[in-house]
C-alpha positions in Angstrom: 0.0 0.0 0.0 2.6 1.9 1.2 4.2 1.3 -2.2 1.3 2.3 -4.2 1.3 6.1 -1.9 4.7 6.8 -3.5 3.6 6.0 -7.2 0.6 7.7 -7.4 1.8 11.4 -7.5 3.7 10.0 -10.7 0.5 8.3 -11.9 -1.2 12.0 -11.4 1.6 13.3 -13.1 1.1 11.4 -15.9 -2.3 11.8 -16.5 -2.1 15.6 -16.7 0.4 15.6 -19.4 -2.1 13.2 -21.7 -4.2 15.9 -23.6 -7.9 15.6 -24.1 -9.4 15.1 -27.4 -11.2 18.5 -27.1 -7.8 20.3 -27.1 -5.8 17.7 -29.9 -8.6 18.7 -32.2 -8.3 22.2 -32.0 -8.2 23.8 -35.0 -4.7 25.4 -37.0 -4.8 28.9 -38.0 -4.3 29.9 -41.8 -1.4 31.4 -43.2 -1.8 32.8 -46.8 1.1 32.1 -48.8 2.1 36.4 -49.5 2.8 36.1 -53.0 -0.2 37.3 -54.0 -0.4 40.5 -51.9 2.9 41.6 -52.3 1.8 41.7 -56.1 -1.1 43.3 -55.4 0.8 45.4 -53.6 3.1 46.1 -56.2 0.5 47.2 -58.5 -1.5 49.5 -56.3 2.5 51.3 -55.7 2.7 52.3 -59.4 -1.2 53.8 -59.5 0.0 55.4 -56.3 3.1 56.8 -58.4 0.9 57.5 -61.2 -1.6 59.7 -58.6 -4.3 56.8 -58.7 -6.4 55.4 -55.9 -5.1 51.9 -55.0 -7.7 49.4 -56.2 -9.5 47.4 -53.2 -8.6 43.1 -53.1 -11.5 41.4 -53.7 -12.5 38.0 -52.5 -14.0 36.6 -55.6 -11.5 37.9 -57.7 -8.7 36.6 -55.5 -10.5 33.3 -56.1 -11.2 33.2 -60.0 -7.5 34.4 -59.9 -6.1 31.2 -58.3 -8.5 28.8 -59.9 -6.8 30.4 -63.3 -3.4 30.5 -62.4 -3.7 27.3 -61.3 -4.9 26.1 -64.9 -2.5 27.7 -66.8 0.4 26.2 -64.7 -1.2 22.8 -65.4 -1.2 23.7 -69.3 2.0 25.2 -69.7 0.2 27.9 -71.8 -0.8 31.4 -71.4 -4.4 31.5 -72.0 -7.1 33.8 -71.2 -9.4 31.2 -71.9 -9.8 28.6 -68.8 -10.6 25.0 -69.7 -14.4 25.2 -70.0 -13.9 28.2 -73.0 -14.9 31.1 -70.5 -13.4 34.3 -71.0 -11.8 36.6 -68.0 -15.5 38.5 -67.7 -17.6 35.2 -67.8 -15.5 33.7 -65.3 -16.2 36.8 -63.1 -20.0 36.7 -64.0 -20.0 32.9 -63.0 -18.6 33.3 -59.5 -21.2 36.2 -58.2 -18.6 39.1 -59.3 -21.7 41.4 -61.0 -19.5 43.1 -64.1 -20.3 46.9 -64.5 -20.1 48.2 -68.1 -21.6 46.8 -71.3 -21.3 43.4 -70.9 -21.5 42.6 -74.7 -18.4 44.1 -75.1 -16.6 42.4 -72.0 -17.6 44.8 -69.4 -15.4 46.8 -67.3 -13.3 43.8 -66.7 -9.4 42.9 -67.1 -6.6 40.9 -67.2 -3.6 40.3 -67.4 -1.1 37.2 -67.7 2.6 36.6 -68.0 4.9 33.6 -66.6 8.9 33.6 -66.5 11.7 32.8 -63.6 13.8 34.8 -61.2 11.2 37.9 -61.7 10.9 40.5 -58.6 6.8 41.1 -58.5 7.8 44.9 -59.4 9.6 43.2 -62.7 6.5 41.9 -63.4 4.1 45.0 -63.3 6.7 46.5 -65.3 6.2 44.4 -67.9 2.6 44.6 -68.0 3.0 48.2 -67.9 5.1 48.1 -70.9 2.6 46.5 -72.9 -0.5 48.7 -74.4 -3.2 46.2 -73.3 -1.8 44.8 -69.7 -1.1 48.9 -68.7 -5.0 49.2 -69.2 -5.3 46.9 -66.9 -2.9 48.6 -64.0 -3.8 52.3 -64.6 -7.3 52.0 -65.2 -9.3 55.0 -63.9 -12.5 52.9 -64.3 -11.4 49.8 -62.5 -11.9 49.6 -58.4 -11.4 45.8 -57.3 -8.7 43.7 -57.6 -7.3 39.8 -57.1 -4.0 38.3 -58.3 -2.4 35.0 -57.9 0.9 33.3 -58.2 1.4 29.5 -59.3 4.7 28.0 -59.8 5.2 24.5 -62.3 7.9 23.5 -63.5 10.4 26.0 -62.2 8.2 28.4 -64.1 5.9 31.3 -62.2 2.8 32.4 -63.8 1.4 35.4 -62.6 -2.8 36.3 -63.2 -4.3 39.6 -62.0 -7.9 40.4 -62.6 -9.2 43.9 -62.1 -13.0 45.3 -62.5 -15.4 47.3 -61.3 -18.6 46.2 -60.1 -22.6 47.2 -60.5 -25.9 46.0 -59.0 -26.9 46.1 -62.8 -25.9 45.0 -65.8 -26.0 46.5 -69.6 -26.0 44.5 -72.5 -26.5 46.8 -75.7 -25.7 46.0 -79.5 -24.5 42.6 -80.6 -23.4 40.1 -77.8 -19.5 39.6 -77.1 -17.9 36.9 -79.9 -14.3 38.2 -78.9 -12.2 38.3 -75.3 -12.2 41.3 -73.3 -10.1 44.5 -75.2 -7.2 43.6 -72.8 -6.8 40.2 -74.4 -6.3 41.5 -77.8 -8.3 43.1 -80.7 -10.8 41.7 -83.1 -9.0 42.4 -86.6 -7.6 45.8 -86.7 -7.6 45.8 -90.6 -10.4 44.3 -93.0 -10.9 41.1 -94.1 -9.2 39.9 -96.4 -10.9 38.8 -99.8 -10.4 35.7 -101.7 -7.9 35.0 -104.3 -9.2 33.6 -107.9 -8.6 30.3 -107.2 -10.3 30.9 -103.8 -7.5 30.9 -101.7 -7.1 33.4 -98.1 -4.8 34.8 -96.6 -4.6 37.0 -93.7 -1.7 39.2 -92.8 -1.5 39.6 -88.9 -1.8 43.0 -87.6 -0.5 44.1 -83.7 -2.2 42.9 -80.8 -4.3 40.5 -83.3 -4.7 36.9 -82.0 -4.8 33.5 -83.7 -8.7 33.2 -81.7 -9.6 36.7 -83.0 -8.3 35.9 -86.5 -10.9 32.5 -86.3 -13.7 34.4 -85.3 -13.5 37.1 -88.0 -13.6 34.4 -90.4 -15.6 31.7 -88.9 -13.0 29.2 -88.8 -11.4 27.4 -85.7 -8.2 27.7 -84.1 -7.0 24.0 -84.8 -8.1 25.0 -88.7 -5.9 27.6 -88.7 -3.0 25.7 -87.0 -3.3 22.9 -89.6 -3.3 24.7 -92.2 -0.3 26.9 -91.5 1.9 24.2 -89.7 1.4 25.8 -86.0 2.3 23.6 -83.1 1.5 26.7 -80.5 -1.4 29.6 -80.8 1.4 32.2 -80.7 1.7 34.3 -83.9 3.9 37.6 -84.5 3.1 40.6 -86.6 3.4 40.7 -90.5 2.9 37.0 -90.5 1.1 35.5 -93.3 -1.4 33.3 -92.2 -3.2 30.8 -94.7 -7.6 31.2 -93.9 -8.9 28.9 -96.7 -7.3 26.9 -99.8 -7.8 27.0 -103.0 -11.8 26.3 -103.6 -11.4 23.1 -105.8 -9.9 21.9 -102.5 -11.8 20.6 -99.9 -10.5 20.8 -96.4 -11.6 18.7 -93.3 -11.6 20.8 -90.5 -11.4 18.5 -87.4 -14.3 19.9 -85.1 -12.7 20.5 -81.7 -14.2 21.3 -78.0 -13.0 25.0 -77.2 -10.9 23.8 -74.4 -8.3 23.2 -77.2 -8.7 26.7 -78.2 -6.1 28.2 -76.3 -4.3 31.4 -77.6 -3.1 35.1 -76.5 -2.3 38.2 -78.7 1.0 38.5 -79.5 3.3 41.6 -81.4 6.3 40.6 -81.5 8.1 37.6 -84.1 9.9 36.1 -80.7 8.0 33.3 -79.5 8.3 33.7 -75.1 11.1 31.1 -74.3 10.4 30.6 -70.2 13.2 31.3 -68.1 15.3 28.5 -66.2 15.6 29.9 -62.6 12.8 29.9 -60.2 12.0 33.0 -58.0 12.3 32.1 -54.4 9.3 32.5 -52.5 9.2 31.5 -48.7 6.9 29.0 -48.8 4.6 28.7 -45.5 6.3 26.4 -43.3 5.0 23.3 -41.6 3.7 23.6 -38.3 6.1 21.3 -35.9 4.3 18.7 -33.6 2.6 20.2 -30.9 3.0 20.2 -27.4 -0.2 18.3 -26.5 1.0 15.6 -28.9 4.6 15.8 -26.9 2.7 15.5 -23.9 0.6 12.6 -25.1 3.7 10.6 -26.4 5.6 11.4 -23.0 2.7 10.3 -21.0 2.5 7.2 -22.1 6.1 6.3 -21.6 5.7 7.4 -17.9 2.8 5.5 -17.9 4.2 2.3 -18.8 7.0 2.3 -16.7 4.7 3.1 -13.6 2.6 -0.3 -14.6 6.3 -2.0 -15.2 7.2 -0.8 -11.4 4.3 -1.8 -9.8 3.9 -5.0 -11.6 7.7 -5.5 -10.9 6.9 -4.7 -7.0 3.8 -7.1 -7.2 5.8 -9.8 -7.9 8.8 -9.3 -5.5 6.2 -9.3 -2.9 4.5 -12.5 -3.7 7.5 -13.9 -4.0 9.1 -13.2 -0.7 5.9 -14.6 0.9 6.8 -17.9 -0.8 10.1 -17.6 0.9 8.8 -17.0 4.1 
């Protein structure tokens, strides 16, 4: 008995360190990887150099950001399309985000892609600045909200921001939308061109026109176009010559395709984008280490054993001195 006096402050002891299931299953806080905001915040620093307001984050676009990001990393290409054919504006509409403008003609919606390696997040506004269609998108005077996201595949980064402004209403006037937003590129900038005698077409690219734009004007699709001018990517430069239709006693077979495969962004320049090779660092959130209640736990148990291992020890020693005697 005596005996069993002297263990049981220990057994006590051992009890208190074993957590309770209440406290293991409380929950973790979340840490946001920062990425995202310091790119934010690297936007809303040039509108403050340019004497702009600083456009508000937004939830949903934060969200439609990610999901896009996210799709384009899995691609490998920069699309404004996502994999369902939804432009930037559509996917907006589609998550609650009520576009304000004329939505037939994208609304007052934007954005703006890029990917590449060992880029600072200012490095990469700059380069959005420094093209005609991406600066819309950062200097805006008609834009208010704001979401961005950064995905990394690869060793490459691609980079998404979405900016808009939202209404309680929404104005649809002339003929519906059959191009992306005015930030992703133009519907032809020159006139169509007109057939040949034999019936062949061919379309010289203009700036900021895109291999999607260029299939819409003339009712074709984008895998049409890329078969009949040898194009493994949608990317296509200015000045090139671009084949529409053959000759007319020629009869192609254009291979229907879902518009998930229609992938493509404008392009002005005859340099296809080679990704970089280096990876910016980001400090990725680190794993939280095992907690003290599951210390305690593990601890407790070893105490706990060795108690029973004593006592069970002492048992015996007992019984068999009684033999003995």
């Amino acid at each position: 008995m005596k005996r069993f006096l002297g263990i049981a402050p220990l057994l006590l002891l051992t009890l208190n360190l074993i957590p309770s299931m209440g406290v293991s299953a409380q929950p973790q806080p979340y840490a946001p990887a920062p990425a995202a905001q310091n790119l934010i915040e690297a936007v809303n620093d040039l509108r403050e150099a340019e004497g702009l307001p600083p456009y508000r984050t937004d939830a949903i676009l934060m969200d439609i950001a990610n999901t896009h990001a996210q799709y384009i990393a899995s691609t490998g290409v920069l699309t404004h399309f996502d994999a369902l054919g939804n432009r930037p504006y559509e996917r907006a509409l589609d998550a609650g985000y009520k576009v304000a403008g004329d939505i037939s003609f994208g609304g007052l919606f934007a954005e703006a892609i890029t990917s590449g390696s060992n880029l600072s997040f200012e490095e990469v506004v700059s380069a959005w600045q420094a093209s005609p269609a991406d600066s819309n998108a950062l200097l805006s005077t008609e834009f208010e909200d704001i979401g961005a996201a950064v995905t990394a595949a690869n060793g490459i980064n691609y980079y998404v921001l979405n900016v808009g402004a939202r209404t309680e209403s929404v104005t649809t006037t002339g003929t519906p939308a059959t191009s992306a937003p005015t930030i992703t590129g133009t519907v032809l900038s020159s006139a169509i061109s007109t057939p040949l005698e034999n019936g062949e077409i061919y379309h010289v690219v203009q700036k900021n026109e895109a291999l999607w734009s260029i299939a819409i004007a003339y009712g074709v699709t984008i895998d049409e176009l890329k078969r009949l001018n040898g194009l493994l990517l949608d990317d296509i430069y200015e000045g090139q010559k671009l084949l529409i239709r053959r000759a007319a006693t020629e009869t192609p077979t254009a291979s229907p395709a879902p518009v998930t495969a229609t992938l493509g962004i404008p392009t002005s320049t005859a340099t296809v984008p080679a990704p970089a090779t280096i990876t910016p660092t980001f400090t990725p959130v680190p794993t939280a280490p095992a907690s003290l209640q599951s210390g305690g736990l593990v601890v407790g148990g070893i105490v706990l054993i060795a108690l029973l291992a004593a006592g069970l020890g002492a048992f015996l020693s007992r019984n068999r001195n009684k033999s003995q005697d």
